[in-house]
C-alpha positions, 0 to 999 in steps of 0.5 A: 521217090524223092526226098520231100525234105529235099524238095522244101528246101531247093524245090526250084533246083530239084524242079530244074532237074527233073526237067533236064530230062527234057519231057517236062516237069512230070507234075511236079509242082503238084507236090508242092502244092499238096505237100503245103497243103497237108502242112497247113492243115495239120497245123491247124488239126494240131492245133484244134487238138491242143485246145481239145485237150486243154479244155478237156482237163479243165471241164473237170474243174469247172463241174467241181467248182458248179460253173455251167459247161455246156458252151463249153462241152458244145464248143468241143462238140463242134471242134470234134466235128471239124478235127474229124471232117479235116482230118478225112480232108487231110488223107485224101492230100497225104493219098494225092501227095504219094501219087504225086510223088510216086509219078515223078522220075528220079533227078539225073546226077551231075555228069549225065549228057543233056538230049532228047533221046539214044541219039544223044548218048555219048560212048565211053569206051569200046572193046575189041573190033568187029569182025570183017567177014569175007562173006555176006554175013547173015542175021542170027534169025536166019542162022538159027533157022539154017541149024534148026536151032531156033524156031520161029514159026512154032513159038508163034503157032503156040503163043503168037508173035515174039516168041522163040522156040530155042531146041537141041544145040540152041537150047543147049547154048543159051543154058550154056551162055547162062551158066558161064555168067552165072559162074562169073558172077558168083565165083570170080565177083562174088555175087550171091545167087538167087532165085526169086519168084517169077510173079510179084505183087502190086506193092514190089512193082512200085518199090523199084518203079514199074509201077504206077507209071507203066502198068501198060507194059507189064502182063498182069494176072488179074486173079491174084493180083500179080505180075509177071516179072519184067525184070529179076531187079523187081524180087530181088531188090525188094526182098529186102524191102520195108528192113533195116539192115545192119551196117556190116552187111552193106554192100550186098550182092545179088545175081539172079537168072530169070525169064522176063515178061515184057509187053513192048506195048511202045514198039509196033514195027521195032525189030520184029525178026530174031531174039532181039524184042521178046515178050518172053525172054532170059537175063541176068541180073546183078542187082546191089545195095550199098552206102550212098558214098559208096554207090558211085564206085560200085556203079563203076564196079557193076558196069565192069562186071556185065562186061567181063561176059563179053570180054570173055566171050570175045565179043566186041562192045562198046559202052555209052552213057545214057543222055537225060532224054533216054534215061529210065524213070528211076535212074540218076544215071546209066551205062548202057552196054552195046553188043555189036551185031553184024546183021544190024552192022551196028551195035545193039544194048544188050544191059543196063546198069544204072544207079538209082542212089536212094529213089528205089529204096524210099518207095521199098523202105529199105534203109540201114543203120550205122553205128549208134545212128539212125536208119538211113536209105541205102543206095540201090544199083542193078544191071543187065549181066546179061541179056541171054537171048540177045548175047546168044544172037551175038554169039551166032552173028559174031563166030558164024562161017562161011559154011554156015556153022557158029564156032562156040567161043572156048569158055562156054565149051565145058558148058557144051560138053566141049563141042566146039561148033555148030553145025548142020 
C-alpha cells in the first residue's frame, strides 16, 4: 500500500510513477479525492466537537447562575444530530479511501526499464551455455512419459487438466531437488526454515497483495473463508504481520518448501503440456524482512542465492530485469530468473525475486523500532529458491541422452541414494 503522506505531499510524482507502468493510473486520483475529503470532514466534526464541549462546561454555569439554556441545550441536540450523521459519513470515505489505496500497485523504483511487457525486460547477466545435443532433444513431458516417471493422463482422470502424477524415480527426484535447496538455503545461507500453513485467510492475502485485486486467480474454500496458498510468500511474510520487531532482529530470513494453488485463470492455451503451467505445484520460497537502507543489498543477495541452485545444478541461466510493463502489482522491482529449456529452445522464468520496499508491510503492519525511536515499516523481499517442478523439467531437458536416460546431476545424488541416471 502507499504512503498517504507521501502521496499529499508529491502526489503528481507518485501519480507519474505508478503510470510508468504503462496500464493507466489505476484509480489513483480517487485517493486524493477521498483523502481530501475525509480531511475536510474531520476538520469540520472536530470542530463541532470542540464547540460541544465548550458549551458543555459552560451549561453548568449558566443553570447555576438561573439563566434559561434550552437554546442552548437544543443547540447541542442538533450539533449531536450532525456529528453523528458525518461521522457515519466520514467512515463510509475512510472504507472508499482504503479500497482505494489497497488497488493501486507499488511504484516502480528508479532503475527499472520502461515496456509494455516481458518483451521489453532487459538481461543482466547469464551463466553457462546451453547444451548442443547430437540428438533431436525432446521435451521433458515426453521423457517423463518415456521413464514412466511422470504421468499425465492420471493426474487428469483424478483431478483434470494440469495436473502431474510425479512416481517412482520422479517423485524421488523432485524430493531430491527440494531437499538440496532446502539444504542450500539453510545450512550455507542461513535462512530459517519454516513450515506454514497451506490455507490462509482473507486478511493475510491482502497483506502481500493477492488480494482484493486478483481473487480470480486464487482457489477459494468458501466454508471457512480461506484460500488455498499461491505462494509460501503469503504465510510467511505475514506471520510477522500487525508486530513490531525489535531492531536487532533485523534482517530476517525465511525459506519455506511449499505446494501452490494457482488457478491460471489468464492463461487458456499457454503451455498446456508438461510441468511448466500447474494449478498444483511446489517451490521454495525465500522470503526476507530488513531495514529500508538495507533492502536494496539484500535484493541483490536473495536474487544470487536462488541462483546458486542452479550454479550448482549445472544448469544454464540467465537473468533479466523486469520492465514496468511486466512488473507484479506489489513490486518496485524485480529479477526474474530463466531456466533454459532445450524443448522451448529458449529460456523459461523459473523465480521471481522482487523488492517490495515497505508496499507489503503497510497492508500486514508489520514495522520495527530502532533504538529509542519510533516504529517504522520494514522493507519486505521474496523470491522463487526454487521452482521445483519447473527445475525438474530442467533437470530432464538439460542432462537427457541420446538413450533416452536423464544423468542426476552429482549434488542431488546423496538425495537419490546415489543413483546416477535414470532409466528404463
Amino acid at each position: 500500500m502507499l504512503d498517504i503522506k507521501k502521496l499529499r505531499e508529491d502526489f503528481e510524482g507518485i501519480r507519474e510513477r505508478v503510470e510508468y507502468r504503462g496500464k493507466g493510473d489505476f484509480g489513483i486520483d480517487d485517493i486524493k479525492k477521498f483523502d481530501e475529503e475525509r480531511r475536510s470532514i474531520l476538520a469540520e466534526v472536530e470542530a463541532m466537537k470542540h464547540r460541544q464541549n465548550t458549551v458543555s462546561r459552560e451549561i453548568p454555569k449558566l443553570k447555576k447562575a438561573g439563566e434559561d439554556t434550552s437554546e442552548i441545550m437544543a443547540e447541542m441536540k442538533t450539533l449531536s444530530g450532525k456529528i453523528k450523521e458525518l461521522s457515519g459519513k466520514l467512515s463510509e470515505i475512510e472504507e472508499n479511501l482504503k479500497d482505494a489505496l489497497l488497488n493501486v500497485p507499488n511504484t516502480p523504483a528508479e532503475g527499472v526499464p520502461f515496456g509494455k511487457d516481458d518483451e521489453d525486460n532487459v538481461e543482466v547477466r547469464k551463466f553457462g551455455e546451453p547444451a548442443k545435443f547430437q540428438f533431436e532433444p525432446k521435451a521433458h513431458w515426453d521423457i517423463g512419459e518415456d521413464l514412466d516417471i511422470l504421468d499425465f493422463q492420471r493426474a487428469a482422470k483424478v483431478a483434470g487438466a494440469r495436473f502431474t502424477v510425479y512416481r517412482g524415480l520422479g517423485a524421488r527426484l523432485e524430493r531430491a531437488i527440494a531437499c538440496f535447496m532446502l539444504d542450500l538455503h539453510t545450512i550455507e545461507q542461513d535462512y530459517t526454515e519454516i513450515i506454514p500453513p497451506y490455507m490462509v485467510n482473507r486478511d493475510a492475502m491482502v497483506g502481500t497483495g493477492q488480494l482484493p485485486k486478483f481473487e480470480d486467480d486464487m482457489f477459494y474454500i468458501p466454508q471457512k473463508d480461506f484460500f488455498l496458498i499461491p505462494t509460501a510468500e503469503v504465510p510467511v511474510t505475514n506471520l510477522r504481520a500487525g508486530e513490531i520487531i525489535d531492531e536487532e532482529e533485523l534482517p530476517i530470513h525465511y525459506t519455506a518448501f511449499t505446494p501452490c494453488f494457482r488457478a491460471e485463470a489468464g492463461s487458456a492455451g499457454r503451455d498446456t503440456r508438461g510441468i511448466i503451467r500447474q494449478h498444483q505445484f511446489n517451490k521454495v520460497e525465500l522470503v526476507k524482512f530488513t531495514k529500508p537502507e538495507d533492502s536494496w543489498d539484500a535484493l541483490e543477495k536473495l536474487t544470487n542465492d536462488a541462483e546458486e541452485v542452479l550454479i550448482q545444478l549445472g544448469i544454464p541461466y540467465r537473468v533479466v530485469k523486469l520492465s514496468s510493463g511486466d512488473l507484479g502489482f506489489s513490486s518496485s522491482m524485480t529479477y526474474d530468473i530463466e531456466v533454459w529449456m532445450p524443448s522451448y529452445n529458449g529460456y523459461v522464468e523459473i523465480s521471481s525475486c522482487s523488492n517490495f520496499l515497505d508496499f507489503q508491510a503497510r497492508r500486514a503492519n508489520i514495522r520495527f523500532r530502532r533504538d529509542g525511536g519510533k516504529p517504522e515499516f520494514v522493507h519486505t523481499l521474496n523470491g522463487s529458491g526454487l521452482a521445483v517442478g519447473r527445475t525438474t523439467a530442467a533437470v530432464l531437458e538439460n542432462f537427457q541422452q541420446e538413450d533416452g536416460s536423464v544423468i542426476i546431476p552429482e549434488v542431488l545424488r546423496k538425495y537419490m541414494g546415489g543413483i546416477e541416471k535414470i532409466e528404463k
